[in-house]
C-alpha positions as CSV (number, residue, x, y, z in Angstrom):
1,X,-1.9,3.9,32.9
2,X,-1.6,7.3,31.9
3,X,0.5,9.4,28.9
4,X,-0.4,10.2,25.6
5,X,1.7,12.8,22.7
6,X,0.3,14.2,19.3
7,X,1.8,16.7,17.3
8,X,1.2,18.7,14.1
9,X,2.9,19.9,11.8
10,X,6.0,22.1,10.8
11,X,7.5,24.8,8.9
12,X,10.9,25.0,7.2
13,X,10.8,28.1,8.8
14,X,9.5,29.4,12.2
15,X,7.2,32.0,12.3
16,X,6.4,34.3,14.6
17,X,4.9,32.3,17.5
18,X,8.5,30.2,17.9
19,X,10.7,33.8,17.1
20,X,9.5,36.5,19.5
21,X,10.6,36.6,23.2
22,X,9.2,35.3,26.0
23,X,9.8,32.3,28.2
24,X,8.9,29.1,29.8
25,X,10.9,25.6,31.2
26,X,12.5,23.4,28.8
27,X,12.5,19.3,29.3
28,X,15.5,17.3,29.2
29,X,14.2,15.6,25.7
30,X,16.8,15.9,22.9
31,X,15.4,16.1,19.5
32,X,15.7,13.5,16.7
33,X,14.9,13.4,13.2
34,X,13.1,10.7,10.5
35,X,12.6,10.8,6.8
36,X,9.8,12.0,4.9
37,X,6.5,9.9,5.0
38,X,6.3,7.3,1.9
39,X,3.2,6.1,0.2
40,X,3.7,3.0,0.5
41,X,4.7,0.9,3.8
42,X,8.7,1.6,4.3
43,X,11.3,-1.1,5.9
44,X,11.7,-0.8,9.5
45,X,14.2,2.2,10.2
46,X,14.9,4.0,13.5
47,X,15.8,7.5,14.1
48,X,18.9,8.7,14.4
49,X,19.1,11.3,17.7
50,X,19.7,15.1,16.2
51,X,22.0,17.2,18.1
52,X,20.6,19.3,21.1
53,X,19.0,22.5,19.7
54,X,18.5,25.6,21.7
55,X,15.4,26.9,23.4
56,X,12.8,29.0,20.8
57,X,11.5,32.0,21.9
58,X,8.1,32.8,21.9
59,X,5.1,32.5,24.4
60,X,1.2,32.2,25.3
61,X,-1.0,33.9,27.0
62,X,-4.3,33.0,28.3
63,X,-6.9,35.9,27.1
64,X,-10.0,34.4,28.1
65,X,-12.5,31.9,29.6
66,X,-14.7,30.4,26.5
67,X,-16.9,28.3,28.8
68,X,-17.1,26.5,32.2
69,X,-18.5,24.1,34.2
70,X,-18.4,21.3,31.5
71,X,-17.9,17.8,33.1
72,X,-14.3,16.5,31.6
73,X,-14.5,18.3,28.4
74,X,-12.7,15.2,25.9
75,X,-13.3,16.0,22.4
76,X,-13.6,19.6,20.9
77,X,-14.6,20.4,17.2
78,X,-15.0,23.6,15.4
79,X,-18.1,24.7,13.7
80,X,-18.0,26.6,10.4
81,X,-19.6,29.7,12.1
82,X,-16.5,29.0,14.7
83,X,-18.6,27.7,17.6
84,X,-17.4,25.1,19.2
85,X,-18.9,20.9,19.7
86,X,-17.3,19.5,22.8
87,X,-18.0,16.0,24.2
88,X,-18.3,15.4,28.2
89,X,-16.7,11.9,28.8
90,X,-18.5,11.1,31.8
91,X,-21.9,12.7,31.4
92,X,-21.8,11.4,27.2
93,X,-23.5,15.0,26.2
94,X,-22.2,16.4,23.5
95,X,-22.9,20.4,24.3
96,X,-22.3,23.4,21.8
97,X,-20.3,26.5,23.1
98,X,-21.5,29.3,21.5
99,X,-18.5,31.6,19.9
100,X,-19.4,34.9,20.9
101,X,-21.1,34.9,23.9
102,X,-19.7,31.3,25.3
103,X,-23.4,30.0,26.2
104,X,-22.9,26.4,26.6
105,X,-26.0,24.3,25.9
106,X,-27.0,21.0,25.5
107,X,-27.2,19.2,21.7
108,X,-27.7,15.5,23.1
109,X,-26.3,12.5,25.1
110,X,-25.0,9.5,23.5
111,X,-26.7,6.6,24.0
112,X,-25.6,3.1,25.0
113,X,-21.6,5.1,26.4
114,X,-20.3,3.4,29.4
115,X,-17.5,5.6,31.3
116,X,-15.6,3.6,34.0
117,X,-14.6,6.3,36.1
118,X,-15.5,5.3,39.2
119,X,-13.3,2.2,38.9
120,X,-10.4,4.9,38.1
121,X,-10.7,4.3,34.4
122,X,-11.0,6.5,31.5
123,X,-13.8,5.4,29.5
124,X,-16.6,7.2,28.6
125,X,-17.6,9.5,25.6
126,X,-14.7,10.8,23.9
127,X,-13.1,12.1,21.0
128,X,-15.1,13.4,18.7
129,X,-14.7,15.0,14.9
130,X,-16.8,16.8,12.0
131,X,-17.2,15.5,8.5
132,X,-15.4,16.5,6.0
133,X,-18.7,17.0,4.2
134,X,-20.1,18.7,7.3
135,X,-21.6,21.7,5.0
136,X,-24.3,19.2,2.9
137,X,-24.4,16.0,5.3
138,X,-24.4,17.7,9.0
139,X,-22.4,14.6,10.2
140,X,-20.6,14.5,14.0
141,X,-18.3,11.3,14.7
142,X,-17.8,10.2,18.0
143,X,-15.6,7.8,19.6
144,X,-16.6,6.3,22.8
145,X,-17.0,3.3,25.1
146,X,-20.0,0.7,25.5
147,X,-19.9,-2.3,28.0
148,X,-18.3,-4.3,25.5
149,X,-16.0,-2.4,23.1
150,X,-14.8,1.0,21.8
151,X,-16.3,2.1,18.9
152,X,-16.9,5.2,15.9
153,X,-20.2,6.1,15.2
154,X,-21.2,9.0,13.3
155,X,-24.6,10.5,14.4
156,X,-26.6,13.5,12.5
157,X,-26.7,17.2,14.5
158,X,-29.5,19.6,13.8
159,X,-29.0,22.9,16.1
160,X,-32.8,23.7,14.9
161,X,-34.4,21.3,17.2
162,X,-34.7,22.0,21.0
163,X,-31.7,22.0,23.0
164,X,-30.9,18.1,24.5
165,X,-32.6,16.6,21.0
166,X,-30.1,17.8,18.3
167,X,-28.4,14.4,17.7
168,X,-29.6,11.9,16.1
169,X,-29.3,8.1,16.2
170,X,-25.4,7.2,16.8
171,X,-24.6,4.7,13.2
172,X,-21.2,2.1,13.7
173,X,-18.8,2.5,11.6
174,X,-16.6,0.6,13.4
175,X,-16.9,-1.7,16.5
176,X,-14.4,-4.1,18.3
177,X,-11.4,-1.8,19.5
178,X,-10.5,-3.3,22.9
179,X,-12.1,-1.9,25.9
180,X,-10.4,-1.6,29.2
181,X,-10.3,0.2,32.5
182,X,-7.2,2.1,31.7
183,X,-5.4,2.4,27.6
184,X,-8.6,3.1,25.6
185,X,-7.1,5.4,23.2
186,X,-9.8,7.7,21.8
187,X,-8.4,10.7,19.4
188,X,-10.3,11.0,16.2
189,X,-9.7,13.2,13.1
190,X,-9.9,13.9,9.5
191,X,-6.8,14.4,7.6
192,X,-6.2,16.0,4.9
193,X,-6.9,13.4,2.6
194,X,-10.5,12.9,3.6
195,X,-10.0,9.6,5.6
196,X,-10.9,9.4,9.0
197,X,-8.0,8.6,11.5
198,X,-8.2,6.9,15.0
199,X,-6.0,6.8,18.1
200,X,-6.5,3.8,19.7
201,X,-4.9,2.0,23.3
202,X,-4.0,-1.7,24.3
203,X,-6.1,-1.4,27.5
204,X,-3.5,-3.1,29.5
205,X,-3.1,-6.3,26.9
206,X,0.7,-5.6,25.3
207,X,0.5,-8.2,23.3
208,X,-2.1,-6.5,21.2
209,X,0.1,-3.9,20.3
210,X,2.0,-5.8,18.1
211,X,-1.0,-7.8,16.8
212,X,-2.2,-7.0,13.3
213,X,-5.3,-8.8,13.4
214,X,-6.1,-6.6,17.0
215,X,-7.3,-2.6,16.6
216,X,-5.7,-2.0,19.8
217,X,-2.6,-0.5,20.3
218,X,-2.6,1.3,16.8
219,X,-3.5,4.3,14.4
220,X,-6.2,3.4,12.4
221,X,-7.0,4.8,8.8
222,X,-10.2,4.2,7.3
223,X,-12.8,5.8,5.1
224,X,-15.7,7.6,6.2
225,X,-17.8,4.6,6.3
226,X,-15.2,2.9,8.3
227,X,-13.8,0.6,5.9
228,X,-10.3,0.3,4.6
229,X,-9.4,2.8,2.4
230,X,-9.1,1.6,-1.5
231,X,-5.6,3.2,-1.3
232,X,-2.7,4.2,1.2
233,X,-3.0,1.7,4.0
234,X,0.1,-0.8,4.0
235,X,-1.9,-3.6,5.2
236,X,-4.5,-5.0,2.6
237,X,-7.8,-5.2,3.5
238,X,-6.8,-3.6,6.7
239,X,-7.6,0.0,8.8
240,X,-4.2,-0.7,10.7
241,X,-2.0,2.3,9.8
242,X,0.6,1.9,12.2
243,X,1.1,-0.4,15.2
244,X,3.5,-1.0,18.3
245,X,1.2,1.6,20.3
246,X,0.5,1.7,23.8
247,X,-2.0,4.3,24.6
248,X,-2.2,7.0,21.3
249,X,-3.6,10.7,22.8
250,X,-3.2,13.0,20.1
251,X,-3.6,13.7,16.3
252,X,-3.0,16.6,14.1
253,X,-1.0,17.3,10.5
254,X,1.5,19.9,9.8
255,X,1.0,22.1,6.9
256,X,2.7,19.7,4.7
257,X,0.4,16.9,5.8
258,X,2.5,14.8,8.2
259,X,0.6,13.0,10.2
260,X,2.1,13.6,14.1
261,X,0.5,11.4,17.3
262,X,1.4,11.7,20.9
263,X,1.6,8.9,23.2
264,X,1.8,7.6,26.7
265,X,5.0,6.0,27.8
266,X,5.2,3.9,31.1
267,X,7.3,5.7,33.7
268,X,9.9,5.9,31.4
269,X,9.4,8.2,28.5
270,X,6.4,10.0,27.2
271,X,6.6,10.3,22.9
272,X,5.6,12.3,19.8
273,X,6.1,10.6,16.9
274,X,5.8,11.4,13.3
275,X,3.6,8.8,11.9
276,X,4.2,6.7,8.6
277,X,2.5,4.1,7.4
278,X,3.3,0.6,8.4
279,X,5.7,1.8,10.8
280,X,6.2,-0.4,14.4
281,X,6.5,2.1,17.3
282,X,7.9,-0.5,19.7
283,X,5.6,-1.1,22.6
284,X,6.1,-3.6,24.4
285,X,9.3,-4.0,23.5
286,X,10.7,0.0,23.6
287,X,9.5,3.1,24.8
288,X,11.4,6.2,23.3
289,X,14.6,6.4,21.7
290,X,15.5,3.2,20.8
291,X,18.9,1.9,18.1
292,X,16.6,-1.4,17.6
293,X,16.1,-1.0,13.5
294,X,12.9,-2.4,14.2
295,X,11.2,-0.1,15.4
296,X,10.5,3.6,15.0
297,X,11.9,5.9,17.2
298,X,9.6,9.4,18.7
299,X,10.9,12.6,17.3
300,X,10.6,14.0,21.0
301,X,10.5,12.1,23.6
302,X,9.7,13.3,27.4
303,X,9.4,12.6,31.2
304,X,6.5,10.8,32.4
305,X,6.3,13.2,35.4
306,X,6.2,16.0,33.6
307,X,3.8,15.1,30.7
308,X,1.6,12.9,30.8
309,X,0.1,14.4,26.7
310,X,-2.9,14.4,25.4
311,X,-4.2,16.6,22.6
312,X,-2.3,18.2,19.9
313,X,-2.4,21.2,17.3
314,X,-0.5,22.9,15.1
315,X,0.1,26.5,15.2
316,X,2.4,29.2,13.7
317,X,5.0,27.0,13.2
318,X,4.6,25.1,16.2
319,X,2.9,22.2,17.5
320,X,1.3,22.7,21.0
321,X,0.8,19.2,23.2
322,X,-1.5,19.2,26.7
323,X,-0.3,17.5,29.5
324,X,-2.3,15.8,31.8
325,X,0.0,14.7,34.5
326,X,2.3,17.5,34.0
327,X,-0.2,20.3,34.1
328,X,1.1,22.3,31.3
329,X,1.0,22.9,27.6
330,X,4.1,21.5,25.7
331,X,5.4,23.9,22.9
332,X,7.9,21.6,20.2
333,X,9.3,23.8,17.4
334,X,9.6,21.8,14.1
335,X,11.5,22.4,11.2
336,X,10.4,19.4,8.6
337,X,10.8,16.0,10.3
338,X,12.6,17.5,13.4
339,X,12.4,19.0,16.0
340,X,14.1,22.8,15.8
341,X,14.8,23.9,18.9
342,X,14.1,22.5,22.4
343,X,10.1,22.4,23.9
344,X,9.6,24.5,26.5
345,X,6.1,24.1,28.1
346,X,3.3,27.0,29.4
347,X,1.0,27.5,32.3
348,X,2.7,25.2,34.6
349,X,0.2,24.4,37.3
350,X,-1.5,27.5,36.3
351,X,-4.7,25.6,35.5
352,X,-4.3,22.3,36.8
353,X,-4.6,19.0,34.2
354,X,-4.8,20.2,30.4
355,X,-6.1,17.5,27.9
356,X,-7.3,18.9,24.3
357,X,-5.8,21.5,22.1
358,X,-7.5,22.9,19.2
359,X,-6.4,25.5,16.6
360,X,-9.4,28.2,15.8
361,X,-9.2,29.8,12.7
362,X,-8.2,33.3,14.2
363,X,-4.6,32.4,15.1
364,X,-5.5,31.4,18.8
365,X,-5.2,28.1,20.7
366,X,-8.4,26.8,22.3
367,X,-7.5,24.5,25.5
368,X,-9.5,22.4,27.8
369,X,-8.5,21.6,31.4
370,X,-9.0,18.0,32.8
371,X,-9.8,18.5,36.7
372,X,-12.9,16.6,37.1
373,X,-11.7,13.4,35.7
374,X,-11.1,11.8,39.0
375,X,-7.6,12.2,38.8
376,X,-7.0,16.1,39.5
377,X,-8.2,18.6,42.0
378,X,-11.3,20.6,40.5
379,X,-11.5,24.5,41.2
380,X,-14.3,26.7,41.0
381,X,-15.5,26.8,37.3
382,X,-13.8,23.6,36.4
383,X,-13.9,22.0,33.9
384,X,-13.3,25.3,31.1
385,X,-11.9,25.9,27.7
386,X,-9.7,28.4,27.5
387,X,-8.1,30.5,24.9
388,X,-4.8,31.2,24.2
389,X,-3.0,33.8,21.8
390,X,0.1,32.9,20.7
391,X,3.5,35.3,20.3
């Protein structure tokens, strides 16, 4: 009931964030590689395991607290003036962290979110994104939970009215993902072609996984008006990008535009995949590495133990995964399609459960810790975003 990978991105090349020295503990996942992403839907292939690559050098280092005390910060998005929206699951208030003093206040709640944490579940407010048009149309999407479904909505935000009454009313672009206790998915993002992309989980139901008529259990690729897109989807008439999912965490592109996604396994092995379109990711059938032509095997693959991923982002050359369970931040070197050299993951324990990761325009990695999501041990200032410079 737990686990999630995204990752971004890649360089031919690795720059200096996966060259200079430093340290940190390397997983026992061995890389693999898959082909470039087609346009149009490909036959099923798997991926062939690449040989063992050594560890990259490199590090982070925490350089400051950007807020605290937000209840389980979910969704983070970054403002043009670099400020930052962040979503509370649990409370459904969408708050503004101001970039350069770090006052945290209040833009709105959500109406009509239902969280489930008290039954241990992980509904609630969550991921959240900015138009791409943000500039003229001052859109913020959210994805969240009601008593009945998951669902996008896109809402207006004007920072000139009083604090607490910024939002305005939440508009569906698209209802029906399957609601559960546990396996609600939740990611949401922009890519670079101006469609709107959603992680979404099976919420316990396998079956739906492998269901194209079901939204759970899948990546889903849609316009901004949540409709299928006129162009780029392999199923006609359909925002089903990829299925075979269980519980999908993470987004994020590499420079290239490769569209990566990290994922919960089931006690077995934690993934990030590189995501193509029409692709079958095997759940229920696999999890990992798999020799099944079926289905599409995770570029990395890792130990449920130790992971647990959520959010992703892609930084100098890099992409950078949260783990929940683990309590550490994931660092998997890419080169293209592969991995090129082994993760080695940050902060171990340092800060307790880690869940989003965003890249700010400056270079630096801006993380949010998890502890007061009912399944971790707060400490004083908890929850916080952090920041991270990267070497």
């Amino acid at each position: 009931m737990r686990r999630r990978v995204f990752v971004s991105g890649t360089a031919a090349l690795l720059l200096s964030a996966c060259s200079s020295s430093g340290g940190g503990s390397t997983p026992s996942p061995s890389p693999s590689s898959l082909p470039p992403a087609p346009t149009t839907a490909p036959p099923p292939t798997s991926a062939a395991p690449s040989p063992g690559a050594p560890a990259a050098k490199g590090a982070v280092t925490v350089t400051g607290t950007v807020a605290t005390g937000i209840n389980v910060p979910w969704g983070l998005a970054l403002l043009p003036d670099r400020s930052l929206l962040v979503s509370s699951r649990d409370t459904y208030g969408i708050h503004r962290v101001d970039h350069a003093t770090g006052a945290t206040t209040l833009a709105g709640t959500v109406p009509d979110v239902v969280s489930n944490k008290d039954a241990g579940g992980e509904a609630g407010l969550l991921g959240i994104a900015l138009s791409p048009r943000y500039a003229t149309d001052r859109l913020v999407y959210a994805y969240y939970s009601t008593g009945s479904d998951n669902r996008i909505a896109r809402m207006t935000y004007d920072p000139g009215k009083a604090a607490g009454h910024q939002l305005g009313t939440p508009q569906a672009v698209l209802s029906g993902i399957p609601l559960g206790v546990h396996h609600n998915g939740g990611r949401i993002a922009f890519g670079p072609d101006g469609m709107l992309y959603a992680g979404t989980g099976e919420t316990g139901n396998t079956a739906l996984s492998q269901d194209l008529g079901s939204l759970g259990g899948k990546i889903l690729r849609m316009t901004p008006d949540g409709k299928p897109p006129p162009a780029g989807n392999p199923f006609a008439g359909s925002v089903v990008y990829s299925y075979g999912h269980r519980n999908v965490q993470g987004l994020a592109w590499d420079p290239q535009g490769r569209l990566w996604a990290s994922e919960f396994g089931d006690r077995e092995a934690d993934e990030l995949n590189l995501i193509l379109p029409g692709r079958n990711y095997g759940w229920p059938a696999t999890q990992g590495r798999t020799s099944n032509p079926k289905y599409t095997s995770p570029v990395a693959q890792f130990g449920t133990e130790e992971d647990s991923p959520s959010g992703i982002a892609f930084a100098a050359g890099c992409v950078w995964m949260a783990g929940l369970k683990g309590e550490r931040l994931w660092r998997i070197p890419l080169a293209g399609a592969k991995t090129a050299a082994a993760p080695a993951s940050f902060l171990d324990g340092s800060y307790g459960r880690l869940r989003s990761v965003l890249a700010d325009t400056d270079g630096t990695l801006l993380v949010t810790t998890s502890n007061t999501d009912g399944r971790g041990t707060p400490r004083p200032a908890d929850d916080r975003i952090l920041r991270l410079t990267v070497r």
